[in-house]
C-alpha positions in Angstrom: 24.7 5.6 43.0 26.3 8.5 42.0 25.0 11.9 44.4 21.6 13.6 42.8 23.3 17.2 42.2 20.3 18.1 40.3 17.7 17.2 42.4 19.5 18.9 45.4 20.0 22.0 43.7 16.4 22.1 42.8 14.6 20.8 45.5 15.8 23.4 48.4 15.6 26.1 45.7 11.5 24.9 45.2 11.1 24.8 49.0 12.2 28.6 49.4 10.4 30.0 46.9 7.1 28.7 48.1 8.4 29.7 51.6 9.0 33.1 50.0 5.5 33.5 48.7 4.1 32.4 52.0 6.1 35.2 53.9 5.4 37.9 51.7 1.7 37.3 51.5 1.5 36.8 55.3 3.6 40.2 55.3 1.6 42.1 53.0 -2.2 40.8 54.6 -0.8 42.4 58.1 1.1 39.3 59.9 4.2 39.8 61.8 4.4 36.8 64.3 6.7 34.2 64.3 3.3 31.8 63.7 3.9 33.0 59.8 6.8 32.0 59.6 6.0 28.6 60.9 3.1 28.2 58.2 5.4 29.7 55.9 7.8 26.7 56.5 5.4 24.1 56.2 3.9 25.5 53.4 7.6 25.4 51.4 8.0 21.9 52.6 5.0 20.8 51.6 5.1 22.3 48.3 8.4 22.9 47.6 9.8 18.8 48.0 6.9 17.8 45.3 7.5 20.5 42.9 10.9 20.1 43.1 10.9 16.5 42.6 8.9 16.8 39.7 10.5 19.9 38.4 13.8 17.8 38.0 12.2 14.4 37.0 10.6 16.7 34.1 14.2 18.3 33.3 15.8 14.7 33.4 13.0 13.6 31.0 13.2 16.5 28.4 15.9 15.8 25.7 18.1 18.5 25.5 18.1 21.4 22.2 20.2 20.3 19.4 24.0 22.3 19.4 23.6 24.7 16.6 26.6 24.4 13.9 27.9 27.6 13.9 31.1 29.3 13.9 30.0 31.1 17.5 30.3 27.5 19.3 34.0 27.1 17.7 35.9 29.4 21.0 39.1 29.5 18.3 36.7 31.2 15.7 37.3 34.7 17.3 41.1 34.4 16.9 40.8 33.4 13.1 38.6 35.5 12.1 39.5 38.8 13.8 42.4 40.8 12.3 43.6 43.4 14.7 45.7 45.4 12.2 42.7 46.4 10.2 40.3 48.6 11.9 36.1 48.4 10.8 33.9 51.3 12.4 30.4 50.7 13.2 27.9 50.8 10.7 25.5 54.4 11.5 22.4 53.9 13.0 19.3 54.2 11.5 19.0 58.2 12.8 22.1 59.0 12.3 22.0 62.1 10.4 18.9 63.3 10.7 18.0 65.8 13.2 
């Protein structure tokens, strides 16, 4: 089984947010031991690991958006299409003019 780069990318990212939350709430309601940071610990664990789980189970599941056909996805279109020997100013802005 290949290694789940996903899931360990999202998972710890998950846990750290709720974490996060915890410890500025606790911050912000008046707490400054190191008993807030403990609950704010458990509180990522415990809600971080299942949301992250079923954060990337739900990105896994999702097919992914159609590749528009455009000439922006080909990465040679800029050198076709661009001629540097003729120069092409800016259209004027709406307000240009007016004062």
């Amino acid at each position: 089984m290949a290694f789940p780069y996903l899931r360990s990318t999202v998972v710890p990212l998950a846990v750290g947010c709720f974490a996060g939350v915890a410890v500025i709430a606790g911050l912000t309601a008046g707490l400054y031991g190191w008993q807030l940071f403990a609950v704010a610990g458990i509180i990522g664990l415990a809600g971080g690991i299942p949301f992250g789980l079923w954060s990337t189970r739900r990105m896994r599941a999702t097919t992914p958006l159609p590749r528009p056909e455009s000439p922006t996805m080909d990465p040679s279109a800029s050198i076709r299409e661009v001629d540097p020997r003729r120069a092409e100013p800016y259209p004027p802005a709406p307000d240009q003019g007016r004062a």
